[in-house]
C-alpha positions in Angstrom: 69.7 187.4 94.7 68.3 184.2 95.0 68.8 180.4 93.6 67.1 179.1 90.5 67.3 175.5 90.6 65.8 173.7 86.7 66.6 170.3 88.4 63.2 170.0 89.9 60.5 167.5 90.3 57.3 166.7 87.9 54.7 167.9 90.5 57.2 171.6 91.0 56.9 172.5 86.5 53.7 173.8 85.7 53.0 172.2 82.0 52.2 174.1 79.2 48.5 174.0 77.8 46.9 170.6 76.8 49.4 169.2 74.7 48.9 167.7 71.1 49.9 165.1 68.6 53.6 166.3 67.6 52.1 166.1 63.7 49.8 168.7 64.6 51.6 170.4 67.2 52.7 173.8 64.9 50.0 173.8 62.4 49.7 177.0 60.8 53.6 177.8 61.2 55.8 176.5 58.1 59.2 177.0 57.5 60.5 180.5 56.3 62.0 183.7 57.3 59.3 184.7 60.1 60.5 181.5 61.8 63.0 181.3 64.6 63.9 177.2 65.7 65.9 177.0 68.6 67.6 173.5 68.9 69.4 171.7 72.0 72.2 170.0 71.0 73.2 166.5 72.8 69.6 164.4 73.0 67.9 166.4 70.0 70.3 167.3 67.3 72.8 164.7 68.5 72.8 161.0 69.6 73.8 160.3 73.0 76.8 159.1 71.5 77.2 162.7 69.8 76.9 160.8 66.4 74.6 163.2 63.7 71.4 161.2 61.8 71.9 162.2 58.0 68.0 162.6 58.1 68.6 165.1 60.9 71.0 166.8 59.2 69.0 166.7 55.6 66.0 168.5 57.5 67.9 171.2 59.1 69.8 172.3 55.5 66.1 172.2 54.2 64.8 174.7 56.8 68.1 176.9 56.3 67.3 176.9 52.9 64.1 177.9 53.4 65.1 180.5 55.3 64.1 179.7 58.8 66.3 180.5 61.2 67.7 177.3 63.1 69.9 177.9 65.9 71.7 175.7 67.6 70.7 176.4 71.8 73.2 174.6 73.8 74.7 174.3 77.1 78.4 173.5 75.0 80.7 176.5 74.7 81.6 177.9 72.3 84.3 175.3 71.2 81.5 172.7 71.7 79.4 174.8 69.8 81.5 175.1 66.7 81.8 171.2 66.5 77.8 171.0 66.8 77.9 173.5 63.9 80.8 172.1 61.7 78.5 168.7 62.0 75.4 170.3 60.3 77.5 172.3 58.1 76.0 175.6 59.1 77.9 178.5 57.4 75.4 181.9 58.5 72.7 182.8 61.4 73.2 182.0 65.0 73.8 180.4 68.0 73.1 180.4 71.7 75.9 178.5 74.2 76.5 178.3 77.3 72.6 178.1 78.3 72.2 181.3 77.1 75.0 183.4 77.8 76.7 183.4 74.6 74.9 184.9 71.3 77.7 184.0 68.2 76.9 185.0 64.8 78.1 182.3 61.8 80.1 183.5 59.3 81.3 186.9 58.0 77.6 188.7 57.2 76.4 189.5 60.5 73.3 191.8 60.2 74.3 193.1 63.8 78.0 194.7 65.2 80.2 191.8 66.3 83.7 191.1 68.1 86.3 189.1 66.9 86.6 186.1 70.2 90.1 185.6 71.5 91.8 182.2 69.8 91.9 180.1 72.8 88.4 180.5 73.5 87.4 178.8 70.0 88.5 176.4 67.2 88.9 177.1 63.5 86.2 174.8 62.7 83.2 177.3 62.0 83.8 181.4 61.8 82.1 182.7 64.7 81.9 185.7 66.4 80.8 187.1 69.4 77.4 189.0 69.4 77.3 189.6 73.3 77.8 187.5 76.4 76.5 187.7 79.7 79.1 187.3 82.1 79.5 186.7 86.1 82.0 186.5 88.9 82.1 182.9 90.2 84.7 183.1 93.2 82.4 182.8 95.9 79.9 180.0 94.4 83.1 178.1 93.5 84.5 178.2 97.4 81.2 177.6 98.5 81.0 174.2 96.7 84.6 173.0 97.2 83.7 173.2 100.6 81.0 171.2 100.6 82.3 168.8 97.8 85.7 168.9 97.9 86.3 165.9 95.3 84.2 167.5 92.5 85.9 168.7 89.4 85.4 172.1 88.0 85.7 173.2 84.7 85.6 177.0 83.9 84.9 178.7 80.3 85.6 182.2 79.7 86.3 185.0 77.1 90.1 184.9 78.0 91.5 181.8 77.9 91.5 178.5 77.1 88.7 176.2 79.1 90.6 175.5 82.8 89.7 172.5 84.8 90.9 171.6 88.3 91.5 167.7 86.7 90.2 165.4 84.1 86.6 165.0 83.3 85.4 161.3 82.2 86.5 160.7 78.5 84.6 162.8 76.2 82.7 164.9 78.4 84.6 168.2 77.9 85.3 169.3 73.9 88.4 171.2 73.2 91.3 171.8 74.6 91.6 172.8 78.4 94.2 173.6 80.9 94.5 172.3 84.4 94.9 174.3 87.4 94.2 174.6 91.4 90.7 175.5 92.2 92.2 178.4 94.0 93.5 179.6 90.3 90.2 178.5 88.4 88.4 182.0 88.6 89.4 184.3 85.1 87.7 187.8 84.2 84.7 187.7 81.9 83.6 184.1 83.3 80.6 182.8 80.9 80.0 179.3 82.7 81.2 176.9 85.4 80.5 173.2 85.4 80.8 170.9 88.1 80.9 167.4 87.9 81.1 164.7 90.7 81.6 161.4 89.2 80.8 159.1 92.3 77.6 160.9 92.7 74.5 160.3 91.5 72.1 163.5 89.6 69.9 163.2 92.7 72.6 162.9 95.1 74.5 166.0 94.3 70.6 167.8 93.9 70.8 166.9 97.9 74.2 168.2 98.3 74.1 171.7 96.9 70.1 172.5 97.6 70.6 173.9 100.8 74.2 176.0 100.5 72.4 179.1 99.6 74.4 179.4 96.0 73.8 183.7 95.6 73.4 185.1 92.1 73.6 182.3 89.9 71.0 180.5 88.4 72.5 176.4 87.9 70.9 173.1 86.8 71.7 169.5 87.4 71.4 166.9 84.0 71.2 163.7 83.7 74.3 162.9 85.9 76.0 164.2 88.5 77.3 167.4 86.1 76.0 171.0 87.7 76.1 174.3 85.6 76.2 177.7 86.7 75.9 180.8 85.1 74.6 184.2 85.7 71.5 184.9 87.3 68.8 185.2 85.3 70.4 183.8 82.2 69.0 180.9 80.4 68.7 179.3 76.9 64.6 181.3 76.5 67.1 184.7 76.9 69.2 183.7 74.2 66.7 183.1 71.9 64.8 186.0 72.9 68.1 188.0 71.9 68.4 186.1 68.4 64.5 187.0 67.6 64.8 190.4 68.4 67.5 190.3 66.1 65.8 188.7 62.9 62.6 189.7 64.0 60.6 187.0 63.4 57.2 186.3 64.7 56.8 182.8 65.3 59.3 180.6 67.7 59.6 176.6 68.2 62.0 175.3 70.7 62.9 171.5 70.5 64.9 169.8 74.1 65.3 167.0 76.3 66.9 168.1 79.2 66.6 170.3 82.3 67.8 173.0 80.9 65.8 173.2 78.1 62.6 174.1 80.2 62.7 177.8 80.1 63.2 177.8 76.3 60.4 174.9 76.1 57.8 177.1 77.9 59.2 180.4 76.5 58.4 179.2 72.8 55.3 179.7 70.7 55.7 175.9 70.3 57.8 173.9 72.7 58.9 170.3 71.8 60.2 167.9 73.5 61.9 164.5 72.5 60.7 161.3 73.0 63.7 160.6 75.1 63.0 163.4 77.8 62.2 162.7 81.4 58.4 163.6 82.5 58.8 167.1 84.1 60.7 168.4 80.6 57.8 166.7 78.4 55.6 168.7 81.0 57.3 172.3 80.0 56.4 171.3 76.6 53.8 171.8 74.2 53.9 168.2 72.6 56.7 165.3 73.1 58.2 164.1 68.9 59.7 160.8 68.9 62.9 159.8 70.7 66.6 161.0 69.2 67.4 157.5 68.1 64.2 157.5 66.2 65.6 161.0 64.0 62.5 162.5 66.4 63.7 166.0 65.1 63.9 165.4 61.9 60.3 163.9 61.9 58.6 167.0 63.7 60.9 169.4 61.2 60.1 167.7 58.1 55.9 168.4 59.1 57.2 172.3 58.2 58.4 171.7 55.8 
């Protein structure tokens, strides 16, 4: 199969319709059970500095107590995850990690079967448990890009064991612990993500690096910096949510981002948002653009639901 690559330029995302004043952007939708919110993590829910707002967290207990259905969309695993959750003290519902690939249901009341996930894949911070994963063979994407960038690191997250990395990441960039190996020893059954970071590059610089290596069956997208994640064709946070509203089965879907990798789920929803902070071509997949995350942005569109 063939490459999908979310790190693309303004002119290549086709824009949603027309878009509208973030107050008015979900009129006729208020919070409640027939609601599904998926939230990015680092840049919406979180401060770049991965500190939480108290306003942000005040207006996502309201929602949950309302009933809608916030879930936490992130590109974290499922360590990361938990630490996103234990933040907004989130006790029941769901979460999508690993830019889709990972549905985990909070707490002990699932409404759907569940699997208990092996200890060193998680913390003890939140209960979670697995409600499926998509999963992928990485071996040949990995050798493909050692090749090419043989000073990258790699990091590896899986359903087996504890994160591996082939040597440190820049100080607190990876959550969790993680184990060190060769790259020729990185590769574990039921592999859910691969990241791949190159500190000396810049985003655009590793965009120019990997474009043309014909990367088969794995769909990847390049942030802010140099830091590349793969996972299984086809997968993406808009999946992931799908899975979570065919679960509740609600009828009305927001979707609130500021990276890359929030696109799919930005067009995907009913009502995509994206924060202030966002570069043009992810304000473009969106529906309206709230104020920035320093500004408690998500808080101020959730609180208009409310």
């Amino acid at each position: 199969m063939g490459i999908e690559n979310m790190f693309s330029s303004e002119s290549d995302v086709t824009a949603k319709s027309s878009q509208v004043d973030w107050r008015q952007a979900a009129q006729g939708i208020h919070a409640g059970s027939d609601l599904v919110i998926g939230l990015d993590a680092d840049g919406t829910i979180l401060r770049h500095d991965t500190s939480l707002s108290e306003r942000v967290r005040d207006a996502i207990q309201a929602h949950i107590a309302a009933g809608t259905h916030i879930v936490v969309t992130t590109g974290r695993g499922i360590q990361g995850t938990q630490i996103v959750l234990d933040k907004l003290g989130m006790e029941c519902g769901f979460a999508v990690a690993a830019n889709g690939a990972i549905i985990l249901a909070i707490g002990e009341n699932s409404p759907v079967p569940t699997e208990e996930i092996a200890a060193h894949a998680r913390n003890n911070l939140v209960d979670v448990r697995l409600v499926r994963a998509h999963t992928f063979d990485p071996s040949k994407e990995i050798a493909i890009i050692h090749e090419a960038l043989p000073q990258a690191l790699m990091a590896l997250e899986s359903l087996t064991t504890t994160p591996r990395i082939t040597g440190p990441f820049p100080p607190g960039e990876l959550n969790g612990e993680t184990t060190i190996v060769p790259v020729e020893e990185l590769v574990v059954p039921l592999t859910t993500r691969v990241t791949v970071r190159a500190p000396s590059m810049s985003a655009e610089e590793m965009l120019d690096a990997v474009k043309d290596l014909g990367l088969p069956g794995v769909h990847y997208n390049i942030g802010w910096s140099a830091w590349m994640d793969l996972a299984p064709q086809g997968i993406n946070k808009a999946v992931g949510l799908q899975d979570v509203v065919d679960i509740v089965g609600a009828h009305h879907t927001i979707a609130v981002g500021d990276s890359d990798n929030d696109c799919d789920m930005l067009r995907w929803a009913e009502v995509g948002v994206a924060m202030g902070n966002a570069i043009a071509h992810v304000r473009a997949a969106a529906n309206t653009v709230c104020p920035p995350v320093d500004e408690d942005g998500l808080a101020q569109f959730l609180e208009t639901l409310l």
